[in-house]
Legacy VTK file of the C-alpha trace (Angstrom):
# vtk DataFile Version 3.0
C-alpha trace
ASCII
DATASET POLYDATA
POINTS 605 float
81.540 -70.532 -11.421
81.855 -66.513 -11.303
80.447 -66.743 -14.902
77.782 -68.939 -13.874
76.493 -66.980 -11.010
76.613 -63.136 -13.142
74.123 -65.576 -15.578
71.773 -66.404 -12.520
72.022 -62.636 -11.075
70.900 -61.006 -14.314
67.966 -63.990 -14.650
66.904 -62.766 -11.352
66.992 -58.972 -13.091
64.979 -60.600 -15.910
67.899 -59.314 -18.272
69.408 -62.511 -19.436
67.159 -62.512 -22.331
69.001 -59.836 -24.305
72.116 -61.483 -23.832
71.159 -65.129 -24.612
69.777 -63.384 -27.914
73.125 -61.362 -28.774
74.975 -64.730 -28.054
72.832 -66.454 -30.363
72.812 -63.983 -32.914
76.233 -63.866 -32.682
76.767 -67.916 -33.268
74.312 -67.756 -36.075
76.411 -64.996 -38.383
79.832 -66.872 -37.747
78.853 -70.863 -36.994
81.509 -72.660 -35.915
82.176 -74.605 -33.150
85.127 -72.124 -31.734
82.031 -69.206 -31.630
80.152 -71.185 -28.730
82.953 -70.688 -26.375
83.674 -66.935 -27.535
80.201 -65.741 -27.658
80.161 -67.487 -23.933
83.215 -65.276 -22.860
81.452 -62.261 -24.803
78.217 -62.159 -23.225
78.427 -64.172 -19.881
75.877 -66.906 -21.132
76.912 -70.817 -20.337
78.185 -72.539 -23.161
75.521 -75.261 -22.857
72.590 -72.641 -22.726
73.479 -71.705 -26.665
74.469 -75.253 -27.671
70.748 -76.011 -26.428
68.707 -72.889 -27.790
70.796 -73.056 -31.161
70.000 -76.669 -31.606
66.803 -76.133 -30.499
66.429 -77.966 -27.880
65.520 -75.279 -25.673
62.973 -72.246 -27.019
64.222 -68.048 -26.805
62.060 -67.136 -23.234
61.387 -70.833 -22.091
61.439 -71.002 -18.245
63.147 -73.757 -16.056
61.601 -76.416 -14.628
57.989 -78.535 -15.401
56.071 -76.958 -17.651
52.767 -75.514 -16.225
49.527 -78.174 -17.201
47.474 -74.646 -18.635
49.176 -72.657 -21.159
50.852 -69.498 -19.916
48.899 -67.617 -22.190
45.367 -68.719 -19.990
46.544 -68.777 -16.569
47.778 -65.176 -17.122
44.114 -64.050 -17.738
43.364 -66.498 -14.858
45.609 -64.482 -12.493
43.888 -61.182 -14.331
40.320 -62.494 -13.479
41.284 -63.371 -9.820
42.750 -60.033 -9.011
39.814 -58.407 -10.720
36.978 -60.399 -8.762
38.838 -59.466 -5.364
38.980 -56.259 -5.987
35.445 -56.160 -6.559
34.796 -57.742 -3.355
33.693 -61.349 -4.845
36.580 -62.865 -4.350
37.577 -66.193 -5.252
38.828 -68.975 -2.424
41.696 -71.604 -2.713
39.109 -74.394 -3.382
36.980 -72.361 -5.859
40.060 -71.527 -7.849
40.772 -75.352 -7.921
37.464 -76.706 -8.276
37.142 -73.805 -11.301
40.830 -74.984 -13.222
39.340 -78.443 -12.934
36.562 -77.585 -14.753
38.287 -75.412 -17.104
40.767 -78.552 -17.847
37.624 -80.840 -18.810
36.104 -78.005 -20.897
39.297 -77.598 -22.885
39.881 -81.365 -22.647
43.415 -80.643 -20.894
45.228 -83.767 -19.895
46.484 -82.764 -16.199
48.372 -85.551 -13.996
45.853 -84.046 -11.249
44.318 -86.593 -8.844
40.503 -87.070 -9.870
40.706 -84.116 -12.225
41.248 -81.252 -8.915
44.362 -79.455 -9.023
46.144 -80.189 -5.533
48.874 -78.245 -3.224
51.616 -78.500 -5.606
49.441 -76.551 -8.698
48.859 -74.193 -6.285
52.066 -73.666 -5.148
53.576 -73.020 -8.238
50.539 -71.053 -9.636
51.361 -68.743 -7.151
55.282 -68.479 -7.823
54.024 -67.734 -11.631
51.905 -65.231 -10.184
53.648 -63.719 -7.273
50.876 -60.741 -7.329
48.166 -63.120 -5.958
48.071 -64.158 -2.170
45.163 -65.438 0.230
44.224 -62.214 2.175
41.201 -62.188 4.300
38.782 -59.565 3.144
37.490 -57.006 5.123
33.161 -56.871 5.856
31.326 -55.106 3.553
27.602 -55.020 2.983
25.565 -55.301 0.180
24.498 -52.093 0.062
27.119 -50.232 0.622
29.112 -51.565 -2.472
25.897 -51.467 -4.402
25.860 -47.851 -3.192
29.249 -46.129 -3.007
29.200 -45.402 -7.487
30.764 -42.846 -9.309
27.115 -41.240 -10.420
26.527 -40.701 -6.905
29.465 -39.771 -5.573
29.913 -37.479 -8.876
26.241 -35.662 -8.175
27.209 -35.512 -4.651
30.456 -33.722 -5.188
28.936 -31.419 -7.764
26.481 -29.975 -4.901
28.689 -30.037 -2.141
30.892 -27.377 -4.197
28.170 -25.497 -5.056
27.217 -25.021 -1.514
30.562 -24.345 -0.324
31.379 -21.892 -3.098
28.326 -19.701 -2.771
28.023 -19.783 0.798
32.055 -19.024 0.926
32.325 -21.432 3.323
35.794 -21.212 5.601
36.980 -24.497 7.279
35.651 -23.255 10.887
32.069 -23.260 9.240
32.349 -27.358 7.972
31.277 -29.350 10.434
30.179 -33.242 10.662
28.194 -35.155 13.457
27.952 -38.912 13.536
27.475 -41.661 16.432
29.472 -44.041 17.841
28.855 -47.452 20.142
31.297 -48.241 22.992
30.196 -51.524 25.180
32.191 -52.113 28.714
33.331 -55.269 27.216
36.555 -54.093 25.181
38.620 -56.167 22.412
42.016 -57.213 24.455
44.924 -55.747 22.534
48.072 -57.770 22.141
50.377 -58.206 24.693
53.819 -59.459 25.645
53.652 -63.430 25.666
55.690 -66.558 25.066
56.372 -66.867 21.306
53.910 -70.125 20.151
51.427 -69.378 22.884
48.443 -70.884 21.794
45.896 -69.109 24.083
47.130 -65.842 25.933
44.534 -64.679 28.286
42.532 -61.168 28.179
40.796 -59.668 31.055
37.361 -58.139 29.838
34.217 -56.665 31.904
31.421 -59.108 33.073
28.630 -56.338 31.586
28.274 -55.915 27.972
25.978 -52.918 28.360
26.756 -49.981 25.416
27.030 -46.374 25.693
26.287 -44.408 22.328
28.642 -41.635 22.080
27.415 -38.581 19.739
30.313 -36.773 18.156
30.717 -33.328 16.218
34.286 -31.792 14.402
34.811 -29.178 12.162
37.407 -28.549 9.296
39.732 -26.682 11.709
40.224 -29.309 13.700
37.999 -28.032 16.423
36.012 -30.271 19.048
32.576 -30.277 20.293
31.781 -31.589 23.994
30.829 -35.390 23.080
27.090 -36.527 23.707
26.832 -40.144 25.830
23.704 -41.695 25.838
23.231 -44.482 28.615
20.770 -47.276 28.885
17.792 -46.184 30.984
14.132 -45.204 31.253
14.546 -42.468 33.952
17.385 -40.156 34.952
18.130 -42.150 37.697
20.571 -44.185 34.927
22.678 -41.316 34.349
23.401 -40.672 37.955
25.004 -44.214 38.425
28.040 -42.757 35.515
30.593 -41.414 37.617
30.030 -38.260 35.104
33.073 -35.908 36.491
35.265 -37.965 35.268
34.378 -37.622 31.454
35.737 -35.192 29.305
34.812 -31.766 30.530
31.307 -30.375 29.189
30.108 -33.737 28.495
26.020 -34.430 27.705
24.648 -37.105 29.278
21.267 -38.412 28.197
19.351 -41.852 28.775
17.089 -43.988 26.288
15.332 -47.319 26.894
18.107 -48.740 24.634
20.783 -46.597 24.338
19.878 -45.689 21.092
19.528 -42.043 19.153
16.085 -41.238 18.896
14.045 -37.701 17.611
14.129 -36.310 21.113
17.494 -36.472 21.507
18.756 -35.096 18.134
16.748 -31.998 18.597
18.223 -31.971 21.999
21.699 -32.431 20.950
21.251 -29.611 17.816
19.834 -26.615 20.315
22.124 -27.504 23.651
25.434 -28.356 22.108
25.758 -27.452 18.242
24.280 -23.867 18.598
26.253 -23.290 21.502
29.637 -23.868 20.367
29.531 -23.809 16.924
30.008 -19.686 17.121
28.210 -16.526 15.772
29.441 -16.670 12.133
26.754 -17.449 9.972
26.335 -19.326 7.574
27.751 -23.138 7.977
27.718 -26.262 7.009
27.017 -29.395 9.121
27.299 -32.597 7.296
25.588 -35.945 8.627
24.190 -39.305 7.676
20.277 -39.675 6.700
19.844 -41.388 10.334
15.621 -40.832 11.202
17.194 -38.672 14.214
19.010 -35.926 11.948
16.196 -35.638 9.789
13.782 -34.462 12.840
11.470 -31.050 11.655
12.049 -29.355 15.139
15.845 -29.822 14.548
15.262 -28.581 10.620
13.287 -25.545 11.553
15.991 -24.504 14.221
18.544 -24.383 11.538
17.297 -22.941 8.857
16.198 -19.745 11.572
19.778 -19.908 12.691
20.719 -20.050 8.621
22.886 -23.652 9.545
22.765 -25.605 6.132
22.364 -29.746 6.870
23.336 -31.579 4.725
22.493 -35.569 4.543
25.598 -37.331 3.003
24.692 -40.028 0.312
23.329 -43.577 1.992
25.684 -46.149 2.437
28.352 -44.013 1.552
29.459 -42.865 4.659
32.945 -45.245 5.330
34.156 -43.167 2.461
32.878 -39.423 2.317
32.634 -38.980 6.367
35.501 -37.344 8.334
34.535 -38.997 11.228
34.329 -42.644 9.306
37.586 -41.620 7.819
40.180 -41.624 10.513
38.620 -40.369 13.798
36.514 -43.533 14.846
38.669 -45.894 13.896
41.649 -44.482 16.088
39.423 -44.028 18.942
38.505 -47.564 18.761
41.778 -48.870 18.993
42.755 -46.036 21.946
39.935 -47.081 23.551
40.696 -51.003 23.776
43.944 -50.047 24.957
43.230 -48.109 27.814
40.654 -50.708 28.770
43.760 -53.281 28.252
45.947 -51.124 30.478
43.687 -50.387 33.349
42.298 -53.890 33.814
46.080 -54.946 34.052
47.370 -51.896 36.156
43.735 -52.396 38.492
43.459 -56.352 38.893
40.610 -55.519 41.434
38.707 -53.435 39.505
36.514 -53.604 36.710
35.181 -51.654 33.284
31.786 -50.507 34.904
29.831 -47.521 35.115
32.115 -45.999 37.972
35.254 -46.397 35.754
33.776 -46.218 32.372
34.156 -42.467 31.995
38.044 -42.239 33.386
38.580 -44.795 30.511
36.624 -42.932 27.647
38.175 -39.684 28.808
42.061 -40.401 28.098
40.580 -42.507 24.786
38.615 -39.731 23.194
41.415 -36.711 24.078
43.794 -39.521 22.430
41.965 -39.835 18.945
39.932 -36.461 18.903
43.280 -34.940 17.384
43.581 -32.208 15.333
45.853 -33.777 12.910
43.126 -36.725 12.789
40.282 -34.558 12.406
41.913 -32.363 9.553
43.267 -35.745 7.956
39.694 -36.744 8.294
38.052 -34.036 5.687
41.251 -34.037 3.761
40.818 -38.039 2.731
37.024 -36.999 2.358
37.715 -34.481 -0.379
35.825 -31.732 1.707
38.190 -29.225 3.383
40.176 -28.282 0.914
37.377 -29.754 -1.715
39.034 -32.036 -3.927
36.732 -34.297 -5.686
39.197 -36.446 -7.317
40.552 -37.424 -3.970
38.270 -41.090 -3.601
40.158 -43.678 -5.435
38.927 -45.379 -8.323
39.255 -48.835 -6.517
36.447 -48.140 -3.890
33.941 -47.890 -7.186
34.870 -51.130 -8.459
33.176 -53.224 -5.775
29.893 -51.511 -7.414
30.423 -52.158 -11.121
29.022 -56.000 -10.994
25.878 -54.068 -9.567
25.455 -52.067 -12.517
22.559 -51.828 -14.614
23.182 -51.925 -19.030
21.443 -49.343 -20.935
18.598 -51.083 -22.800
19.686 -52.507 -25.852
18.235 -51.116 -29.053
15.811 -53.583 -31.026
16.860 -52.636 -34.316
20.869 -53.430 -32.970
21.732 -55.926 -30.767
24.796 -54.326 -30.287
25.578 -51.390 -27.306
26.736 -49.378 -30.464
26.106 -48.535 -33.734
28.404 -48.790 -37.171
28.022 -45.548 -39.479
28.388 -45.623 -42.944
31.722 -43.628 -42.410
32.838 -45.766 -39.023
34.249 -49.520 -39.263
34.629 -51.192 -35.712
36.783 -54.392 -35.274
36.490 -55.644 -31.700
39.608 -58.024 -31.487
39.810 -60.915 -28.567
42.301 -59.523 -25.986
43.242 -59.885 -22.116
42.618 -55.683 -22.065
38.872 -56.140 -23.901
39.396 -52.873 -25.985
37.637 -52.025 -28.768
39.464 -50.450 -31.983
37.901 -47.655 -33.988
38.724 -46.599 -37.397
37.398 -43.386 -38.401
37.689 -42.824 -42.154
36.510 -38.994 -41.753
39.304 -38.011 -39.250
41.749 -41.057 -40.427
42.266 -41.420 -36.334
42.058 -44.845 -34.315
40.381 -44.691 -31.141
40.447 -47.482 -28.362
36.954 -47.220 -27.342
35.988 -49.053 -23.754
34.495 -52.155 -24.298
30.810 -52.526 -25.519
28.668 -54.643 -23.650
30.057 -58.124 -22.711
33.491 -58.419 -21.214
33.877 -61.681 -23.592
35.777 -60.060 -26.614
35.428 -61.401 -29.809
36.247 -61.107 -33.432
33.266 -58.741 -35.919
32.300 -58.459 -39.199
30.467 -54.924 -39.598
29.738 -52.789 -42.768
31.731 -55.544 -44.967
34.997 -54.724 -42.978
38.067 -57.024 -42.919
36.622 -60.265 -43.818
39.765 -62.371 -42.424
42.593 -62.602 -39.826
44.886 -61.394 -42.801
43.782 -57.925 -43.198
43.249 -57.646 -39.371
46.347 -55.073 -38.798
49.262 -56.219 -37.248
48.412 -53.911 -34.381
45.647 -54.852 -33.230
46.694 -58.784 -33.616
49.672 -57.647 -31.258
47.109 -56.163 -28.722
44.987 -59.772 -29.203
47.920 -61.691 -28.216
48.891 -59.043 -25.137
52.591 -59.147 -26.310
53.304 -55.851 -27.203
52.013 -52.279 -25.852
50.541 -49.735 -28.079
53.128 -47.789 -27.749
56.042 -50.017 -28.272
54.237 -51.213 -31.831
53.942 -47.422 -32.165
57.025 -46.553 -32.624
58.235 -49.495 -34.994
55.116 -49.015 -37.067
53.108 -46.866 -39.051
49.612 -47.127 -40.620
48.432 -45.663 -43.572
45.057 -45.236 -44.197
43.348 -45.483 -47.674
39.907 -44.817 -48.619
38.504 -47.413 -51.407
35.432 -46.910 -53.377
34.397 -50.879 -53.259
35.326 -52.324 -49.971
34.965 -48.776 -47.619
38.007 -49.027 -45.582
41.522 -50.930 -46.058
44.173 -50.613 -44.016
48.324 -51.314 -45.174
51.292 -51.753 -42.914
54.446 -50.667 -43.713
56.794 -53.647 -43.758
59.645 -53.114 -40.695
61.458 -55.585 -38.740
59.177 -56.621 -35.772
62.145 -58.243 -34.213
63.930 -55.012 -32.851
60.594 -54.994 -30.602
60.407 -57.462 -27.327
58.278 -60.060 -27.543
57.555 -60.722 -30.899
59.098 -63.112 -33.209
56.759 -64.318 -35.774
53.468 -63.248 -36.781
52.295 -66.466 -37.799
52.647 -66.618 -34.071
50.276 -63.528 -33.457
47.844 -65.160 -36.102
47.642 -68.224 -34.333
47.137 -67.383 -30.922
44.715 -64.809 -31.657
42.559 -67.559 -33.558
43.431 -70.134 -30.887
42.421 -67.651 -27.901
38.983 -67.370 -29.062
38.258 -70.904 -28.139
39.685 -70.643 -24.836
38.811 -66.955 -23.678
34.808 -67.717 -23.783
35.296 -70.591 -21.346
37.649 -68.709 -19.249
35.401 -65.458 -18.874
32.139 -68.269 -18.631
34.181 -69.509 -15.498
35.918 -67.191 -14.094
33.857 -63.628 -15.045
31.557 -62.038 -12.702
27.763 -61.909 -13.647
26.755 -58.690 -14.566
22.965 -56.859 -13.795
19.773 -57.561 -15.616
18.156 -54.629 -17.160
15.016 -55.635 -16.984
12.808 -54.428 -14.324
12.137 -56.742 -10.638
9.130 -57.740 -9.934
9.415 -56.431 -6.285
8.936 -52.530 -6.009
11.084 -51.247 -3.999
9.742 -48.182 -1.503
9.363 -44.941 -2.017
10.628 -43.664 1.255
14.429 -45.622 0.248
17.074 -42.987 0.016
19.409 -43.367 -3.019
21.581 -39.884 -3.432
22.465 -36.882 -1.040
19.927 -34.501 -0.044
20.321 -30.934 1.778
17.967 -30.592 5.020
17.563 -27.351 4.970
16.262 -26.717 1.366
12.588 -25.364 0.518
11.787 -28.698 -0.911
12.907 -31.039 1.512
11.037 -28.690 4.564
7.655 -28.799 2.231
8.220 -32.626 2.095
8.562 -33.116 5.605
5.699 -31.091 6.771
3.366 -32.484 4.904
4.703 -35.845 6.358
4.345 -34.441 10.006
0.873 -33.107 9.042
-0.071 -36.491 7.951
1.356 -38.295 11.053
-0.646 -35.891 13.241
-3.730 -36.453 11.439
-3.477 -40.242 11.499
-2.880 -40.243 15.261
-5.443 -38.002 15.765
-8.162 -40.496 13.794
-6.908 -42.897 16.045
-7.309 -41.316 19.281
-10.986 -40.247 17.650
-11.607 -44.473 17.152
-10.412 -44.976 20.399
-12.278 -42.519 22.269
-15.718 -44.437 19.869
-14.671 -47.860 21.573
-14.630 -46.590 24.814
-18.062 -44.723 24.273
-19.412 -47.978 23.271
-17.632 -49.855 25.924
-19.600 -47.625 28.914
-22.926 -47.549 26.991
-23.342 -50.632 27.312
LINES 1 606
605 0 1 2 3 4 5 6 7 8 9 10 11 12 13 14 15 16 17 18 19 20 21 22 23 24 25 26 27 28 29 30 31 32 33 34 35 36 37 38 39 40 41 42 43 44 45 46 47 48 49 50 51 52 53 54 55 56 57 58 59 60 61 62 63 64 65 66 67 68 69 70 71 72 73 74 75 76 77 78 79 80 81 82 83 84 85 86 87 88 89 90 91 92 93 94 95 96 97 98 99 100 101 102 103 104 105 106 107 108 109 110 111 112 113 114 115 116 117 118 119 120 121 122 123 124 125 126 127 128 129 130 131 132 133 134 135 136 137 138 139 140 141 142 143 144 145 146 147 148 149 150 151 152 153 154 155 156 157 158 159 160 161 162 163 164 165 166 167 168 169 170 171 172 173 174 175 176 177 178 179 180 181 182 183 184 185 186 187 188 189 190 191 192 193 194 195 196 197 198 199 200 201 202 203 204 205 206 207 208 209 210 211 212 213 214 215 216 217 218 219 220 221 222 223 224 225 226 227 228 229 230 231 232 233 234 235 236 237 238 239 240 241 242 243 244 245 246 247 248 249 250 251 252 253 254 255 256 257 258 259 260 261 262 263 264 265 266 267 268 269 270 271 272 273 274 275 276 277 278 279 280 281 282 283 284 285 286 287 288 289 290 291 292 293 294 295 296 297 298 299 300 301 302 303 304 305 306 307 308 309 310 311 312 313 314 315 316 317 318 319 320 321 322 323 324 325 326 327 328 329 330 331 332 333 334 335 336 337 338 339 340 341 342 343 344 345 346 347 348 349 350 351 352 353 354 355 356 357 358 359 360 361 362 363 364 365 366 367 368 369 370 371 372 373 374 375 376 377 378 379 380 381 382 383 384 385 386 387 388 389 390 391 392 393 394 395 396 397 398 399 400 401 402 403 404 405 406 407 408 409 410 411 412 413 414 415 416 417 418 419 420 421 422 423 424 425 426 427 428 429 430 431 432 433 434 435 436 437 438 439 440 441 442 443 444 445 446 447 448 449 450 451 452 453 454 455 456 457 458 459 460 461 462 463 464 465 466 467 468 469 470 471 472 473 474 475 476 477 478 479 480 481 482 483 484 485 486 487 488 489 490 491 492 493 494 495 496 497 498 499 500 501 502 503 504 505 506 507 508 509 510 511 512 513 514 515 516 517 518 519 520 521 522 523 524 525 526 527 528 529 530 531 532 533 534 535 536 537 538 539 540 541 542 543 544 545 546 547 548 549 550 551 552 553 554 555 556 557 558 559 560 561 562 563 564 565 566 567 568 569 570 571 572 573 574 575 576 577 578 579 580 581 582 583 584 585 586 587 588 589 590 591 592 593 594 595 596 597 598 599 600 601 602 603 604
């Protein structure tokens, strides 16, 4: 029983194979019938386990239990293609991934015990204990454009820039700054609370008014504070004088707009009263911002660039990830401020979130979020203060890539690439899609990334290896997924030989390929690399993500649409918008002129 259960703990460990081949190896040199039970004792395998793989009942590597209705081989690039959509943001749901093996099955004319042809609960089930990396999460919002947006070309151009700027201007963290808005309504999300376990609805007290106050923000590098900005609902200041105002944080702005919005009048307002009055003397800095129509005002503009303050417009769309404020301020403030809501509402039972007791709430919220750890942490993840440009993941580019746009494909070459006289390219089908070059110049092989289509397939260019035999053993091991490069590596070498006839041949040293894991045969590699042709088009026609067209949309998109950063402040961008401002004032001022016609007319008569 001991015996037994070391067997099950190291099959857990995913070390039992090793031993199961020893005690095998071991029966095979001496076969007797006495050598089952000693090569049992030897290496802690049950006696029945090498009976069965000797007499091949069972295969080296076979798994307990049913096998799976797909082959192992395609549901692993299955899993791969799953993974890969989510992380993309098009993910894949429980009934598309069913509805999609179903079709799959009929494509490849797979016999499944499925009722109708749909894969039910129990595929599922154990498609998941296969493939223990794949879960049903809910995905977090994300809009079109901002995935379309957030790329490394423009988060590349916008880094190069920023460190420009910084570097020449020798910017310190006190001079970094970065203004954005936030909305807070009187109506709060209830947080949770202490209730019966298997409650099915617990009660949250919210205010009866929805109404929204937009709160104008404004940190530097240093972890410094600005007084915040509030701007109520209102069309005279009579709607400011119903806050209870003394009870907001001290310093506090408080403005009115018919909708509670940021308009022109109040960005200039906000840039002249609270920016250049605590920002300090030093000169110059930096204040970073989104392109919102109310940062990009010409009265605001002119004032900086006479106090020598450098704006600069982040990239559009881009803001969740390269804003300090987006980063890790608003978020916390969010949650501090549903809290305190939560916690006055229960501590007050007569009293409600309303403009008397709105301010005492957004008070303890912002001085709990408006941190300096937060703020610092803020430009930090942002790759500002200190700059680091490498500091934005590579995951938050991949929900772009299916928005990507090919290069235009050469007429001459349908391909993405083109095969020299001195350069033979074999692309081989493989879960990892790489492409293999073989330079004869440099005698080097290069895994390229892959050329156009994620489908990978098998090619014949310049007369190179005309058949599956003279395909290396290498990159048949990399077809199959079996082995890494490295492992193959070190067990064997290529030589490479030029010949005048066929232009480049390439020989393998004969080794053993059975000191590495996971290969036994290669008639095996052979066959599955032939046999996962037929199988990986259907997979990547089901399961891959449509790429971009190249070719041009009929609808023209405007000129006035932002796509890249832009500083403020520059020469260019101040000639731009005054000729913009000239324009406006002449076009109002040829419609006052038509106006005053019609009413000329009007009286004549």
């Amino acid at each position: 029983m001991s015996q037994l259960k070391s067997f099950r703990e190291r099959e857990l460990t995913g070390v039992n194979t090793t031993y199961q081949w020893l005690a095998l190896r071991s029966v095979k040199d001496q076969f007797d019938h006495e050598c089952y039970r000693k090569a049992s004792q030897v290496f802690g395998v049950p006696k029945t386990t090498i009976i069965d793989h000797v007499s091949g009942r069972i295969e080296l590597n076979s798994k307990p239990g049913r096998k799976p209705v797909i082959p192992i081989e395609m549901e692993n690039v299955i899993a791969r293609k799953v993974v890969e959509a989510a992380n993309k943001g098009f993910g894949i749901t429980k009934k598309q991934l069913q509805m999609k093996i179903s079709r799959l099955c009929k494509v490849q004319k797979i016999e499944t015990p499925f009722k109708r042809g749909i894969p039910g609960d129990d595929w599922w089930r154990g498609f998941k204990s296969r493939h223990p990396e794949i879960a049903l999460r809910k995905p977090e919002k994300l809009s079109t454009s901002r995935s379309r947006m957030l790329n490394r070309v423009v988060v590349t151009k916008y880094f190069v820039d920023l460190e420009k700027v910084i570097r020449d201007n020798n910017l310190k963290a006190a001079h970094i700054w970065n203004m954005d808005e936030t909305g807070k309504q009187f109506e709060h999300n209830p947080t949770n609370v202490c209730a019966r376990k298997g409650s099915r609805n617990v009660p949250g007290r919210t205010s009866n008014s929805r109404e929204n106050v937009t709160i104008l923000a404004s940190v530097n590098a240093e972890g410094n504070v600005m007084p915040p900005m509030c701007v109520v609902k209102g069309k005279t200041i009579r709607s400011v004088q119903s806050f209870c105002c003394l009870d907001a944080p001290i310093n506090t702005v408080w403005s009115f707009q018919e909708r509670a919005w940021m308009c022109d009048m109040l960005g200039e307002l906000w840039f002249k009263d609270i920016f250049l009055a605590h920002c300090g003397p030093e000169r110059p800095q930096l204040l970073l911002l989104d392109s919102h129509r109310s940062h990009e005002v010409l009265g605001l503009l002119e004032e900086a660039c006479n106090e020598n303050i450098i704006v600069f417009a982040l990239p559009p769309h881009c803001t969740h990830m390269l804003q300090p404020l987006d980063r890790t301020v608003f978020g916390t403030f969010s949650k501090a401020y549903d809290r305190e809501c939560t916690e006055f509402l229960s501590k007050h039972p007569n009293n409600d979130i309303n403009k008397q007791t709105w301010p005492r709430v957004f008070k303890t919220a912002w001085e709990a979020a408006l941190t300096v750890d937060n703020i610092k942490n803020g430009f930090l993840a942002c790759g500002i203060f200190p700059f680091d440009a490498s500091v934005i993941p590579d995951s938050a580019f991949l929900p772009s890539d299916p928005f990507d746009v090919p290069l235009p494909v050469n007429e001459n070459n349908s391909n993405s690439f083109q095969a020299t006289e001195t350069q033979a390219i074999v692309t081989v089908a493989s879960d990892s899609n790489l492409d293999i070059s073989v330079n004869e110049s440099t005698d080097e092989i290069e895994v390229l990334q892959p050329a156009f289509s994620p489908i990978a397939e098998i090619r014949n260019i310049d007369d190179g290896f005309s058949s599956l035999d003279q395909v290396p053993l290498l990159l048949m091991a990399l077809g199959n997924n079996e082995v890494q490069l490295e492992e193959i590596q070190a067990t064997q070498d290529l030589v490479l030989s030029n010949d005048d006839n066929d232009g480049v041949q390439l020989e393998t040293l004969n080794t053993e390929l059975e000191n590495v894991e996971g290969i036994t045969e290669v008639n095996t590699l052979k066959r599955s690399i032939t046999n996962s042709n037929h199988w990986n088009i259907d997979v990547e026609s089901i399961f891959g993500l449509a790429t971009a067209s190249s070719e041009k949309k009929k609808k023209v998109r405007k000129s006035s649409s932002l796509t890249s950063h832009r500083i403020l402040t520059s020469e260019e961008v101040m000639r731009e918008k005054r000729m913009k401002e000239a324009e406006k004032e002449k076009l109002n001022f040829e419609k006052e002129k038509r106006k005053e016609i019609r009413q000329m007319k009007r009286e004549s008569r």
